[in-house]
SERO-4910 file (N, C-alpha, C, O; in steps of 0.05 Angstrom, whole numbers):
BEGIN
 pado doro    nc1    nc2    nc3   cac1   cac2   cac3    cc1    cc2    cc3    oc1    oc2    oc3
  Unk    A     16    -23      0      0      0      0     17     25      0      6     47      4
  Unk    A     38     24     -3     55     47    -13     43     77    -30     50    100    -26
  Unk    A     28     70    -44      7     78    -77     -8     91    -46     -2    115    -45
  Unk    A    -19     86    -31    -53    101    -22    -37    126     -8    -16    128      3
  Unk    A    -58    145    -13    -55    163     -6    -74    176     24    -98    173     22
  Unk    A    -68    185     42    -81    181     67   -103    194     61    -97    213     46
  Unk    A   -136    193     66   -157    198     74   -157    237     76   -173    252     65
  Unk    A   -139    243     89   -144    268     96   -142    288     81   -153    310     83
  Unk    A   -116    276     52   -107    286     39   -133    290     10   -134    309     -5
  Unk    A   -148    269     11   -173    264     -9   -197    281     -5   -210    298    -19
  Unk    A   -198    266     28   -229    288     25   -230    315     47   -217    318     67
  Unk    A   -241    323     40   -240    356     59   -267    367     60   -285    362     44
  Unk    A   -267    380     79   -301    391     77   -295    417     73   -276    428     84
  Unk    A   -311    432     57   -307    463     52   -319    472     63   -329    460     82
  Unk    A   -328    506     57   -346    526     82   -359    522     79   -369    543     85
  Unk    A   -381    507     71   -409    507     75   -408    481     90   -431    472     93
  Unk    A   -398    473     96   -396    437    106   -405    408     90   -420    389     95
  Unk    A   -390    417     71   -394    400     51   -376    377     47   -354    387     41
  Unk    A   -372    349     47   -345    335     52   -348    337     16   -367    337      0
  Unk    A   -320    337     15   -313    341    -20   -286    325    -15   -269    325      3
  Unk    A   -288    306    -47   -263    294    -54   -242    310    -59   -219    303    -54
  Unk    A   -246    324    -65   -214    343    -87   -216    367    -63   -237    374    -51
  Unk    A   -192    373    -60   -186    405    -49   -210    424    -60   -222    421    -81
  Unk    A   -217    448    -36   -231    467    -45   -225    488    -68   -242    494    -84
  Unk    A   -196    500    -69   -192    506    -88   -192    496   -115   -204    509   -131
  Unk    A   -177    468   -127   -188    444   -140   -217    454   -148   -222    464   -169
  Unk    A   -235    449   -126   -265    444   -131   -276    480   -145   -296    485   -159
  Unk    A   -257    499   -135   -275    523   -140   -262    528   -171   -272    545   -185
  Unk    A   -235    508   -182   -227    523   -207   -238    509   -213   -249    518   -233
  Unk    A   -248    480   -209   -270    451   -235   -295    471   -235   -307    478   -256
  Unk    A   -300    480   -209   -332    508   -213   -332    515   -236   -345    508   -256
  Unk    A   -304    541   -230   -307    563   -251   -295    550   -281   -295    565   -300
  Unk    A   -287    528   -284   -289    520   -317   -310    510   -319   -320    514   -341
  Unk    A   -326    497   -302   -354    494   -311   -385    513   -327   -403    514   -344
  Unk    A   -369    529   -302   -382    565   -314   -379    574   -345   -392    580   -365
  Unk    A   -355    573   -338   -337    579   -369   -347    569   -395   -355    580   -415
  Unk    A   -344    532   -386   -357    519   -403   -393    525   -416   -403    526   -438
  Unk    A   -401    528   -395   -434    539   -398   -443    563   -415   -461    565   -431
  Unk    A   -415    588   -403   -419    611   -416   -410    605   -439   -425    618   -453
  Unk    A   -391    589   -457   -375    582   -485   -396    566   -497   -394    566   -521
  Unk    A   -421    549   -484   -440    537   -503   -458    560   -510   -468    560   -532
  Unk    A   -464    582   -492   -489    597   -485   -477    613   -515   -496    621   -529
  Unk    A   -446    620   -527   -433    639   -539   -439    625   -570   -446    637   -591
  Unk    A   -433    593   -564   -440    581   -591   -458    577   -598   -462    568   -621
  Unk    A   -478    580   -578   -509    572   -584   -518    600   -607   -527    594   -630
  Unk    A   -514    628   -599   -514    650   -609   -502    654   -638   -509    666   -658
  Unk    A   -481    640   -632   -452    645   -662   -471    625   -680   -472    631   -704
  Unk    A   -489    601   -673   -500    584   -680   -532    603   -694   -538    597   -717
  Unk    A   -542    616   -683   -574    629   -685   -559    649   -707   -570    652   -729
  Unk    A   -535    663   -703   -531    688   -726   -519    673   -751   -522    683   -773
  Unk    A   -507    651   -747   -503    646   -776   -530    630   -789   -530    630   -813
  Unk    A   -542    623   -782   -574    616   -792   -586    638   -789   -609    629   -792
  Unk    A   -590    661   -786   -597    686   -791   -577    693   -819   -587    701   -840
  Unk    A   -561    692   -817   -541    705   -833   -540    687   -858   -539    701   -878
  Unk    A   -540    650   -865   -557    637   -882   -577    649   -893   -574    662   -913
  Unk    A   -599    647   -883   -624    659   -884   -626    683   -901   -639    683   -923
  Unk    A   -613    706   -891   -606    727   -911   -594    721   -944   -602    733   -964
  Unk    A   -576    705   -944   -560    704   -957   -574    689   -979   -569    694  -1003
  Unk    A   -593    671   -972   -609    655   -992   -631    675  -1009   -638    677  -1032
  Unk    A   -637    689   -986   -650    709   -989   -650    727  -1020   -665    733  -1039
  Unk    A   -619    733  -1009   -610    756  -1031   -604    737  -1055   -607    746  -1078
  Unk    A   -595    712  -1053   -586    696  -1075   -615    695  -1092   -617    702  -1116
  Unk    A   -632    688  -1080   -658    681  -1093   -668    716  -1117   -670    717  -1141
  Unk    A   -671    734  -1099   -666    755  -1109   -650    765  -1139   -658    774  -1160
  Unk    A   -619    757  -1127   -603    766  -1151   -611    747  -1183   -605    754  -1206
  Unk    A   -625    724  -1175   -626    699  -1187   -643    709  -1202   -640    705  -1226
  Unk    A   -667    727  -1192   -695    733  -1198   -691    760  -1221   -707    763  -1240
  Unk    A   -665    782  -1214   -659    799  -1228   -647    794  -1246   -649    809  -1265
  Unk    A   -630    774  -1250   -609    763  -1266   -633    754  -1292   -633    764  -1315
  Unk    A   -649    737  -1284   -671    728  -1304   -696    761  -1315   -714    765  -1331
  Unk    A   -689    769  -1303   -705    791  -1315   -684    810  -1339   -691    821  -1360
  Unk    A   -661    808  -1327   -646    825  -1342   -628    815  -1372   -611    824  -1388
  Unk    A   -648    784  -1364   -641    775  -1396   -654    772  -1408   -650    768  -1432
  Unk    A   -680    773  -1393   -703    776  -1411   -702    798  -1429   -707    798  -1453
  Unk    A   -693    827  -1406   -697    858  -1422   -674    851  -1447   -679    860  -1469
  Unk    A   -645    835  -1442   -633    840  -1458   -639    823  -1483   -630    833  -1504
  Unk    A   -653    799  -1484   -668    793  -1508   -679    802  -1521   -674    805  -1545
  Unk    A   -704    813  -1503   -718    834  -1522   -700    864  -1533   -704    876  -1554
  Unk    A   -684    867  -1515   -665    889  -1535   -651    880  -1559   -644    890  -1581
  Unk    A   -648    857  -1547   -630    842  -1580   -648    840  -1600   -642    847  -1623
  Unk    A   -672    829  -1593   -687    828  -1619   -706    852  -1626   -727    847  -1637
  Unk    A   -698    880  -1619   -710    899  -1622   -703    910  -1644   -720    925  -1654
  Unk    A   -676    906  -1660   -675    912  -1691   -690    899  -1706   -706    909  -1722
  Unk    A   -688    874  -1702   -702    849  -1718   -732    865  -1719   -742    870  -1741
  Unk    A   -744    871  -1695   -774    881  -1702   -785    906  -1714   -806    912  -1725
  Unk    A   -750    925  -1702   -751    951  -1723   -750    940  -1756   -768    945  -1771
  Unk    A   -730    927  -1761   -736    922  -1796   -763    915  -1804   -777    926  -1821
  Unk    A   -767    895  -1791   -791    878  -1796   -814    910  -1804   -822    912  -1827
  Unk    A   -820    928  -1784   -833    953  -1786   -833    966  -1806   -851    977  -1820
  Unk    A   -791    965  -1806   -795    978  -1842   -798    974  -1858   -802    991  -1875
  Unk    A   -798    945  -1863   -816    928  -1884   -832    927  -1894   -836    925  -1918
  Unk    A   -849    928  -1872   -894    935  -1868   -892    957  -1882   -900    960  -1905
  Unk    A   -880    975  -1865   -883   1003  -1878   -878   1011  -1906   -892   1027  -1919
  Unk    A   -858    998  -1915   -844    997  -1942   -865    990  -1964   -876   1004  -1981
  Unk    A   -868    962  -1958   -895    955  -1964   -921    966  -1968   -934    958  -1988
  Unk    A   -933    984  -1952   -955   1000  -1947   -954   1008  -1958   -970   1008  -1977
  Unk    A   -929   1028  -1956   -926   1048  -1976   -927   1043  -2002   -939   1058  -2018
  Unk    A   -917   1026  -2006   -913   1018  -2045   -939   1004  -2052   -948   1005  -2075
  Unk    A   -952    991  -2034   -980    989  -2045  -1007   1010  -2043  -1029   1010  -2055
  Unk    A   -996   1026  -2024  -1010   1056  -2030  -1002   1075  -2055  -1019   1087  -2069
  Unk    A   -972   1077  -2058   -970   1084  -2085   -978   1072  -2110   -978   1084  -2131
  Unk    A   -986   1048  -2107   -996   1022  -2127  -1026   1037  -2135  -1033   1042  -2158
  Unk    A  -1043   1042  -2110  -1068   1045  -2105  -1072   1079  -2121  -1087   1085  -2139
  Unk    A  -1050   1096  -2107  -1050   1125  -2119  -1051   1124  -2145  -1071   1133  -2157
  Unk    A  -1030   1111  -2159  -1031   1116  -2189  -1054   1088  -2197  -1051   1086  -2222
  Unk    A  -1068   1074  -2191  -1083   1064  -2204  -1114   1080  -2202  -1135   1078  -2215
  Unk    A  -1104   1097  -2181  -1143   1106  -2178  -1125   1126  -2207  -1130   1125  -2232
  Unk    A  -1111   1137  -2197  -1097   1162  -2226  -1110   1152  -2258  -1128   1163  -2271
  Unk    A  -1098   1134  -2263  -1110   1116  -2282  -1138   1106  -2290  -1147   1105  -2313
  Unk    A  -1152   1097  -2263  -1177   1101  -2264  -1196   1122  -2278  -1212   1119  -2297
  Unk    A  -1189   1142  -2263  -1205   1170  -2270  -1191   1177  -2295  -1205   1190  -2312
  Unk    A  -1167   1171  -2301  -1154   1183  -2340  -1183   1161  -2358  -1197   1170  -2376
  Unk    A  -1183   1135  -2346  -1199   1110  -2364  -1225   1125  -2365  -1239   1123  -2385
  Unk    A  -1232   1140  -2344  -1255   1152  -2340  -1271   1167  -2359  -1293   1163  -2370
  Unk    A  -1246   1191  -2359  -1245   1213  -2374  -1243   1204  -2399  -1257   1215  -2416
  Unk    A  -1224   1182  -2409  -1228   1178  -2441  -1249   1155  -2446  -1248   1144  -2468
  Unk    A  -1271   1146  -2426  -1302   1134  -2437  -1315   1158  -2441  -1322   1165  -2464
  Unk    A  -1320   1175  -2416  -1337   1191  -2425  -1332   1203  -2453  -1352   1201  -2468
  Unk    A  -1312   1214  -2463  -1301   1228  -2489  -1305   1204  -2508  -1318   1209  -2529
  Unk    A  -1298   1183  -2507  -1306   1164  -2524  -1335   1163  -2532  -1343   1166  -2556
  Unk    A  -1355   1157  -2508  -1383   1160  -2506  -1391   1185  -2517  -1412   1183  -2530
  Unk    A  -1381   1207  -2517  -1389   1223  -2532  -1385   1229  -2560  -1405   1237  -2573
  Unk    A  -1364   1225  -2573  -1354   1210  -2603  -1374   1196  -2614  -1387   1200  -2635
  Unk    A  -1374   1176  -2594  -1400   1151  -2603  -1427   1159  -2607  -1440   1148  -2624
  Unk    A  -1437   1183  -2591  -1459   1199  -2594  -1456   1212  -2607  -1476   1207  -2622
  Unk    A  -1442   1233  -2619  -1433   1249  -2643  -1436   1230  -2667  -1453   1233  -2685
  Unk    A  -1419   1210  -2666  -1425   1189  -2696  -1437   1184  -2702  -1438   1179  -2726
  Unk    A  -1467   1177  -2677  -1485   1167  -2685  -1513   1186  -2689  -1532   1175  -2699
  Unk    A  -1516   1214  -2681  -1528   1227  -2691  -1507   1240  -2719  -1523   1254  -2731
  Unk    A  -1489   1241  -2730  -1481   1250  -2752  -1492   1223  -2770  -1504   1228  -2791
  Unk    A  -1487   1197  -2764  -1502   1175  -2780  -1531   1178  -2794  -1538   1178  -2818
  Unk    A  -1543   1181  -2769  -1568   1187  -2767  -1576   1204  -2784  -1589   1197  -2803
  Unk    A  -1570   1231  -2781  -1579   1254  -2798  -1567   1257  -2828  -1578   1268  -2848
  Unk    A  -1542   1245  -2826  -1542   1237  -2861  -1554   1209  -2872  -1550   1201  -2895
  Unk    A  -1571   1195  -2852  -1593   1177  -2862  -1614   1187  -2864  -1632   1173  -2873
  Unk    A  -1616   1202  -2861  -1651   1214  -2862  -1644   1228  -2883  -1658   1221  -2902
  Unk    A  -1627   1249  -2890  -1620   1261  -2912  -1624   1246  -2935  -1638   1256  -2954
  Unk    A  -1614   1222  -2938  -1609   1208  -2962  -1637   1202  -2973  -1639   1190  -2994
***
């Protein structure tokens, strides 16, 4: 029994009259790391709530940028194909136009066809009373 250590040296009673294995001082620094320990979960529990706050945000804004990113290719599609729909316009237009000028000079034409029935129709009436009255003559 060399190894044992005497009884008195083990247990002690502190001020409150408490019998305790380990020395009081012993027992008041195992305390205050226990404390320590408590306050360092209480610190990670926190470091723990702000970075899931701080996640949270972050998905947040990701979802966001994700949301602008798709809008701003949308705008830039439609900017890209905004020549394509300008020509296309000037086309129509081109078109319009040249079948309105189509339309201008055919009414033009119209009313010239017009003007030379009626003058014709009148010829035709002239010829046919000049017919006429040198038939009755004869």
């Amino acid at each position: 029994m060399a190894d044992s250590v005497p009884v008195s040296d083990v247990v002690c009673v502190d001020d409150m009259g408490k019998a305790r294995v380990m020395e009081p001082v012993l027992a008041d620094k195992v305390a205050n790391l226990k404390d320590q320990c408590a306050e360092f979960m209480n610190d990670i529990e926190l470091y723990r709530e702000s970075v899931d706050t701080f996640i949270g945000v972050m998905d947040h804004l990701a979802k966001q940028v994700e949301r602008e990113k798709r809008d701003a290719i949308v705008v830039s599609n439609k900017l890209a194909s905004l020549p394509n729909k300008t020509e296309e316009e000037i086309a129509k237009l081109q078109v319009t136009a040249w079948a309105g000028s189509q339309i201008e000079q055919k009414t033009t034409e119209l009313e010239r066809y017009k003007i030379e029935h009626r003058s014709l129709q009148k010829i035709e009436s002239d010829q046919t009373d000049l017919i006429n009255r040198l038939s009755f003559q004869s």
